[in-house]
C-alpha positions in Angstrom: 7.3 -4.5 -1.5 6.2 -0.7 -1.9 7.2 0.2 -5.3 5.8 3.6 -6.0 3.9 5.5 -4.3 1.7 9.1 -5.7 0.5 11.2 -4.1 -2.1 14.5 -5.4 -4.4 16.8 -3.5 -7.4 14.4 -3.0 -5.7 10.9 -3.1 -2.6 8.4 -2.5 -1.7 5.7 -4.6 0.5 3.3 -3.6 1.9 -0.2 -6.0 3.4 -3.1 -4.5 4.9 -6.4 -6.0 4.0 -9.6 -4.0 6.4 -12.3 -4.7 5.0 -15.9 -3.4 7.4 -18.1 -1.6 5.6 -21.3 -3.1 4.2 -21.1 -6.8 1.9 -24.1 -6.7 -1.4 -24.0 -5.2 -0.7 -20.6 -3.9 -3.4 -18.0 -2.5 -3.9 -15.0 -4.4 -2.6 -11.2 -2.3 -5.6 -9.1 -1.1 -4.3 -5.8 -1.4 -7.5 -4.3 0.3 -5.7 -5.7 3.2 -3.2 -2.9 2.7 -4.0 0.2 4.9 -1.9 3.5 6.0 -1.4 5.0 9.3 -0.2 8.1 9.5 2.0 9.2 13.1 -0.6 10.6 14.6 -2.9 7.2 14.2 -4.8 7.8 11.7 -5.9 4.8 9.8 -6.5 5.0 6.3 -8.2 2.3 4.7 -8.2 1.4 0.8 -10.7 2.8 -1.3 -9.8 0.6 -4.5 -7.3 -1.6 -5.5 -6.4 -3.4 -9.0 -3.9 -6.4 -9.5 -2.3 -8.7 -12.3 -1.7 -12.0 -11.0 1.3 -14.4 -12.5 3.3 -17.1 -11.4 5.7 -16.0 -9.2 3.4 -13.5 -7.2 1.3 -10.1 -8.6 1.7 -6.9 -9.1 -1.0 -4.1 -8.3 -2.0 -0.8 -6.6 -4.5 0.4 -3.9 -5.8 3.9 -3.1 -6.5 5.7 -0.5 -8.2 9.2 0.7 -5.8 12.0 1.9 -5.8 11.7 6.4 -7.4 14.5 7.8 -4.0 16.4 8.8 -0.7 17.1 6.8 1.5 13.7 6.8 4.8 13.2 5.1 5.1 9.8 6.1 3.0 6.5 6.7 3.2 3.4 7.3 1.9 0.6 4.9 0.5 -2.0 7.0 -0.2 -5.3 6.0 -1.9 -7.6 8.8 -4.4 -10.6 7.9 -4.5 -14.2 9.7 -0.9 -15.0 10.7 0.8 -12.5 8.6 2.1 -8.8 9.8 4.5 -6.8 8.2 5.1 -3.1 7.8 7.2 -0.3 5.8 7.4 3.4 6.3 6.5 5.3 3.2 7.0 8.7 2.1 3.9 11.1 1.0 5.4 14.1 -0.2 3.4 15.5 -3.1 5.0 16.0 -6.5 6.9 18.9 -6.7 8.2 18.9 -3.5 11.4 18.4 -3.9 11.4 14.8 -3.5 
């Protein structure tokens, strides 16, 4: 899941919580397979990431670069192997009004 996501003039930062379905022998979540893409296509692609593993899944937060035009909203897109999934996101900057 998205938890939070910030957003300033030069960057996006967006945590997540992975919660693994198996906790034995399970793989660890590479959140540089997180990207963004904004409505008009725009992929963006993360610049760093940081996570805290435990038993039941990690927790952790990846960065990207602002797109090139104005977006309000994205999607978080998580697609690797077999696995796809994606949520729409907010990007309104702090202050306004959201």
């Amino acid at each position: 899941t998205a938890d939070d996501v910030y957003v300033t003039s030069k960057t996006i930062l967006v945590t997540y919580t992975y919660r693994a379905k198996q906790t034995r022998n399970s793989w660890s979540f590479p959140g540089t397979s997180l990207r963004l893409v904004t409505s008009d296509g725009e992929q963006l692609i993360g610049r760093t990431s940081g996570s805290n593993g435990t038993s039941w899944g990690s927790r952790g937060y990846v960065t990207y670069d602002m797109p090139d035009r104005p977006a309000d909203r994205a999607k978080l897109v998580y697609d690797i192997y077999d696995r796809y999934g994606e949520i729409e996101i907010p990007l309104a900057k702090a202050g306004d009004g959201t």
